[in-house]
Backbone bond lengths (Angstrom), bond angles and torsions (degrees), N, CA, C in turn:
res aa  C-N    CA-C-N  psi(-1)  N-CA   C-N-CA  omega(-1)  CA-C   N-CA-C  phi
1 X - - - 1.448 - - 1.530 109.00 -
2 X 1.516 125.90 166.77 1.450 116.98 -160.19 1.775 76.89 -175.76
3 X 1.643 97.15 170.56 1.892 99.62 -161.80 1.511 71.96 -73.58
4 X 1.369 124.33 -78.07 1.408 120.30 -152.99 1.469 128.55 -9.41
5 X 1.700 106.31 -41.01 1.500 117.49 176.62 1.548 127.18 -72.85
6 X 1.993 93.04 -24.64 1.497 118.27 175.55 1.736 106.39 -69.78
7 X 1.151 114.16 -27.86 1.761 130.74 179.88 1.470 85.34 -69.20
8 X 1.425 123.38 -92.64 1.183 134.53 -172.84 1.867 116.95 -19.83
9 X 1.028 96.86 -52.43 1.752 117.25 -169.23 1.479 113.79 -88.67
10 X 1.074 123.00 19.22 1.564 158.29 -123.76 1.952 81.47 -23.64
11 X 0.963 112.33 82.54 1.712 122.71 166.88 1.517 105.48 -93.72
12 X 1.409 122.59 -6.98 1.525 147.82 -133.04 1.511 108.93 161.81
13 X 1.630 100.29 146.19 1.999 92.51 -162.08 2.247 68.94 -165.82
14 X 0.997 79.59 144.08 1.419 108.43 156.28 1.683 128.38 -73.41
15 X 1.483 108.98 125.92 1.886 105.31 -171.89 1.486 101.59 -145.27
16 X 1.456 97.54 161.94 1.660 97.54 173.65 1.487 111.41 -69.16
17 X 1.576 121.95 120.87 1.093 126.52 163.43 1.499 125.62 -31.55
18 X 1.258 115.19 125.72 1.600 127.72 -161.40 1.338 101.73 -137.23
19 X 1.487 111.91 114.30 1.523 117.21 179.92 1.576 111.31 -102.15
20 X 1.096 101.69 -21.52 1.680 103.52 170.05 1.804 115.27 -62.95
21 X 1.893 96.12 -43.27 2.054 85.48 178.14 1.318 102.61 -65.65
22 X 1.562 121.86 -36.22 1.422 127.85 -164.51 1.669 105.76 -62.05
23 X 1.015 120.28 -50.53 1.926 128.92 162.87 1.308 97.86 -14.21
24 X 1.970 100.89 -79.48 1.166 122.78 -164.17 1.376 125.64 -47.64
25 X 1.499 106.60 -25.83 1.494 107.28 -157.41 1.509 93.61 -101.20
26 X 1.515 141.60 -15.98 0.964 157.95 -154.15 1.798 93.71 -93.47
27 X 1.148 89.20 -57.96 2.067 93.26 179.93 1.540 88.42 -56.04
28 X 1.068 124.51 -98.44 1.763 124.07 -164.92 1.450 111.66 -37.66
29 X 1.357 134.10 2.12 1.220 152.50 172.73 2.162 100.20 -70.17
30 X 1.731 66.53 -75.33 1.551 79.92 179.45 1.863 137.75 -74.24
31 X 1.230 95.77 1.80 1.689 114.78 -173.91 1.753 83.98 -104.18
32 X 1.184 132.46 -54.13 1.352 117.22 178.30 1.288 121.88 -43.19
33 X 1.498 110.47 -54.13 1.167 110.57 -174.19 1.210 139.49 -83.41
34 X 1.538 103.97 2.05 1.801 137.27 -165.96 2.072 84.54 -102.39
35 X 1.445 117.91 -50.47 1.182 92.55 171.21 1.487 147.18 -78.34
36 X 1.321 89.03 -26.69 2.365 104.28 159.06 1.361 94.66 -33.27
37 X 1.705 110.42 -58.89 1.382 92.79 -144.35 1.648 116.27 -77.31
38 X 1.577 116.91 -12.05 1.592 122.90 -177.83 1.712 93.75 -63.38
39 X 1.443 120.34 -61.09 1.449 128.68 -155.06 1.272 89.97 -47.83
40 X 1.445 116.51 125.43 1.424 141.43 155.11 1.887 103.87 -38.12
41 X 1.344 103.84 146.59 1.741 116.55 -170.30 1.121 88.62 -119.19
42 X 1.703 115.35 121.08 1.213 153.54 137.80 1.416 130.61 -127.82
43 X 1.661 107.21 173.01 1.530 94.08 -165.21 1.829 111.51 -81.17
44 X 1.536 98.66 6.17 1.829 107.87 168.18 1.159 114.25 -96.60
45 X 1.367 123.64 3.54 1.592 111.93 -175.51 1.663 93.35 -143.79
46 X 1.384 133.46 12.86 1.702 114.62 173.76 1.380 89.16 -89.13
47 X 1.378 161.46 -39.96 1.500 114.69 160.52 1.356 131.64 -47.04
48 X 1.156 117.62 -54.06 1.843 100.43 170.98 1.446 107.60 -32.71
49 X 1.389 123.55 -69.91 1.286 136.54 -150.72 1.514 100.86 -47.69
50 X 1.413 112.79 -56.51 1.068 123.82 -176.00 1.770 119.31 -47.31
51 X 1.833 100.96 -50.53 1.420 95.63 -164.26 1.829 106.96 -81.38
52 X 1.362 105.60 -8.54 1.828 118.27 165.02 1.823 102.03 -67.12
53 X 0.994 120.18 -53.30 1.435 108.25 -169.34 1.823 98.14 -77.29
54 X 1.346 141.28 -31.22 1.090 127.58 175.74 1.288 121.28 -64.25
55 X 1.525 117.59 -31.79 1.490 141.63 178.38 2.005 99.75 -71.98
56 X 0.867 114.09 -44.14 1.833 112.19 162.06 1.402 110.75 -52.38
57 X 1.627 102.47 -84.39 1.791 98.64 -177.24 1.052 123.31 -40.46
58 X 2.030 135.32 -35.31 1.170 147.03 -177.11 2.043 101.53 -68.59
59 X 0.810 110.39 -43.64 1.763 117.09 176.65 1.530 103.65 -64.63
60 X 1.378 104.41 -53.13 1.447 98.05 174.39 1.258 131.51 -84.27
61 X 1.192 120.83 4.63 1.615 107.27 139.50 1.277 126.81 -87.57
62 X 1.454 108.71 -36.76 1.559 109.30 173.82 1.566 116.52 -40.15
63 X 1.812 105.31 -42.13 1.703 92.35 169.81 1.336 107.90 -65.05
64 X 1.417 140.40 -62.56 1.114 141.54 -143.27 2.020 102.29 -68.90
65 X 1.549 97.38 -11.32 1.888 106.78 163.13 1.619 110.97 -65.63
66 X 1.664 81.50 -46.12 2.086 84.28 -164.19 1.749 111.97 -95.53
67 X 1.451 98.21 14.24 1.594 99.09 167.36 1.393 110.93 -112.51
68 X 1.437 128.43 7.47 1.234 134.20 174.19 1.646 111.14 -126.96
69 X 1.169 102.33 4.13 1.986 108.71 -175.18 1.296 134.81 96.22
70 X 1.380 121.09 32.68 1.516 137.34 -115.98 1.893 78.26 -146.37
71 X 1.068 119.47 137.69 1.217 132.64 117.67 1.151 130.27 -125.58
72 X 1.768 126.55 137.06 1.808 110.28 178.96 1.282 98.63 -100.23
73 X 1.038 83.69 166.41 2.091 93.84 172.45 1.492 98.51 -133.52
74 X 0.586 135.86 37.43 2.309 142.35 -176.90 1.633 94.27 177.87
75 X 1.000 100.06 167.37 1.534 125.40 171.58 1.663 117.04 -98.08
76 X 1.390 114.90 -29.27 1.503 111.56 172.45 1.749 103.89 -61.46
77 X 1.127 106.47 -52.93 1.808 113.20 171.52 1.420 115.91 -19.37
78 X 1.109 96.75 -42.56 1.928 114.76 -167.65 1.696 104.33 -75.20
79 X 1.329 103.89 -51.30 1.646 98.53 162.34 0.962 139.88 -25.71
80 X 1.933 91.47 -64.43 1.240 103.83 -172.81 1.359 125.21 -76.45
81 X 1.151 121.07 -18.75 1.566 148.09 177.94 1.593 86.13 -46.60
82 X 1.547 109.58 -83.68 1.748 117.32 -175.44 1.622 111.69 -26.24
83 X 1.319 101.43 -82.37 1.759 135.79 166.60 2.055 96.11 -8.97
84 X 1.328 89.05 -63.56 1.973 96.60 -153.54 1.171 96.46 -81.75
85 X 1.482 123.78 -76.83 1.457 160.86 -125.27 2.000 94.62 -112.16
86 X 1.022 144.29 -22.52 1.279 130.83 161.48 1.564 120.05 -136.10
87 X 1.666 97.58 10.06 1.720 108.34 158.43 1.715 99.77 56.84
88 X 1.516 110.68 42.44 1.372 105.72 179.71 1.741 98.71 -116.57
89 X 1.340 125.88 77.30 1.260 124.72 171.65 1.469 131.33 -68.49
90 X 1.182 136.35 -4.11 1.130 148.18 -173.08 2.023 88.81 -109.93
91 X 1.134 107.10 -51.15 1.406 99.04 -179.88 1.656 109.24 -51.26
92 X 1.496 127.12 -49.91 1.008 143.58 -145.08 1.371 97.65 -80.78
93 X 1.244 116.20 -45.21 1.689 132.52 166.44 1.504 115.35 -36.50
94 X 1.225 103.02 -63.12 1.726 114.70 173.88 0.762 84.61 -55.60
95 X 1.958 137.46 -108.92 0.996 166.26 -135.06 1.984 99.53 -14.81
96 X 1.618 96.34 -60.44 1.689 130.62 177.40 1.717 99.31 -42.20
97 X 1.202 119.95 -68.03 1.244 139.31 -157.38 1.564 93.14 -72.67
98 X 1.432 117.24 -52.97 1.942 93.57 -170.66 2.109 106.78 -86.11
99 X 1.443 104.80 1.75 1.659 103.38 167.60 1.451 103.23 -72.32
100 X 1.018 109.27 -50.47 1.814 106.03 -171.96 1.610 107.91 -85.73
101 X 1.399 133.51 8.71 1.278 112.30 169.01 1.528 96.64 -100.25
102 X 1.638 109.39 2.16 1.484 90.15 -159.17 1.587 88.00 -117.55
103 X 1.599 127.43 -18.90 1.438 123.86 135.20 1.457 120.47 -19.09
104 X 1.723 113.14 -68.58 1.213 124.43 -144.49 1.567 87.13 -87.84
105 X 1.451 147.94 6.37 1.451 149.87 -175.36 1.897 89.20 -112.40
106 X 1.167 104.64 -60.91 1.675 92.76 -177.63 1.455 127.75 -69.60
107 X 1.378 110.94 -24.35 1.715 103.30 174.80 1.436 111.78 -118.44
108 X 1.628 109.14 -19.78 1.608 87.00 168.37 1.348 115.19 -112.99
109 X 0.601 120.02 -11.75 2.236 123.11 162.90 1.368 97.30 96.62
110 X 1.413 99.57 42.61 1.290 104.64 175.75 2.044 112.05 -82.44
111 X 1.524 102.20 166.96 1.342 103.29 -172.57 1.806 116.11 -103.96
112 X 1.090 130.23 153.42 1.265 138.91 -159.10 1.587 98.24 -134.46
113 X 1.536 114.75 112.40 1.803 124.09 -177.59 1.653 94.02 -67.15
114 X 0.979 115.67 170.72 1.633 135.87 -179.85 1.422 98.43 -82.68
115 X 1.305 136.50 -58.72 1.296 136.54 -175.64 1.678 110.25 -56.38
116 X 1.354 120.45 -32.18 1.114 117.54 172.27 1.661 126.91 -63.33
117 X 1.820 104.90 -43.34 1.302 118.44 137.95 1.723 132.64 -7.53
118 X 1.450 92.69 -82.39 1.319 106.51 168.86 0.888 132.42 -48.75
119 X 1.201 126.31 -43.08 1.782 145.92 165.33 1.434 99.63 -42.34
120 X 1.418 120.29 -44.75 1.889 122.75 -141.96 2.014 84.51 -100.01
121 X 1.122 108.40 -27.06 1.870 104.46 -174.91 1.084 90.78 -79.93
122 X 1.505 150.52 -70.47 1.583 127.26 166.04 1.441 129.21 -30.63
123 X 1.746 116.26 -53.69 1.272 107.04 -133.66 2.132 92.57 -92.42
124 X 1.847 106.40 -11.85 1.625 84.47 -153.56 1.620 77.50 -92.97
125 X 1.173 137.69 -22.55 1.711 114.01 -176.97 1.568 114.49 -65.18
126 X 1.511 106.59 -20.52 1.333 107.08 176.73 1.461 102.56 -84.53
127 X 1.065 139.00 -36.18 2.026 125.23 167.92 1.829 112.30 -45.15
128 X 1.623 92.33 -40.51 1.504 104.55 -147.82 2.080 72.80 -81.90
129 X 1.214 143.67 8.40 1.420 133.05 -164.06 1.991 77.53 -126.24
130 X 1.131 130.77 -60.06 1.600 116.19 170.49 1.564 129.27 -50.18
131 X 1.528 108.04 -31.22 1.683 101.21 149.32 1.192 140.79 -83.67
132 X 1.361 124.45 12.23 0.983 132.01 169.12 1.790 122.23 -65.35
133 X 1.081 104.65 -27.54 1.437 111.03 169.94 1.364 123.80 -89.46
134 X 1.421 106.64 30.71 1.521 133.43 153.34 1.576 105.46 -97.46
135 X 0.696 145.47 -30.96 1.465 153.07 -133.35 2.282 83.01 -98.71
136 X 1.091 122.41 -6.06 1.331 110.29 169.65 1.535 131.88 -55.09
């Protein structure tokens, strides 16, 4: 799969660029991810934590979709967007890796280690700090 097919499959559709939702989605971007990180880390709360910091990075691309003409409709879309369309493969990699841990926490009740946690409170404000130089 590749965005092009996500265009095609309308998983993703083209819109007039909107910097006002993009604002918006950028604040709730950043209040998500400002609160993961207060909630105390234990092995009863690194799923929350987790699906709050995925729910940030996921907002913040969606703006950085609707400030360049982008709407997704799935989350694989968003990958591929990076991956194809802004040649950010290491972004897209992460990006891949915290959709499906946070997949595998919402539909299969699956479990998330604390250290993995930790990794995602460093590593997604620092992605969401490498896309920023989209924001031109």
């Amino acid at each position: 799969m590749n965005f092009e097919n996500s265009l095609k499959e309308n998983k993703a559709k083209k819109v007039i660029p909107n910097k006002i939702r993009a604002a918006s989605l950028i604040k709730s971007s950043k209040q998500a991810i400002e609160t993961a990180k207060i909630i105390p880390l234990s092995n009863n709360t690194s799923k929350s934590i987790l699906r709050e910091l995925y729910e940030g990075l996921r907002e913040y691309c969606e703006a950085l979709g609707y400030l360049k003409g982008y709407k997704f409709l799935d989350h694989e879309s968003i990958g591929y967007y990076f991956r194809d369309v802004l040649k950010e493969q290491s972004i897209y990699v992460k990006f891949d890796r915290y959709r499906k841990l946070r997949n595998g926490i919402n539909y299969y009740g699956e479990d998330v280690n604390t250290e993995t946690v930790k990794e995602a409170i460093i590593e997604i404000p620092k992605m969401i700090r490498e896309l920023e130089k989209y924001w031109c």
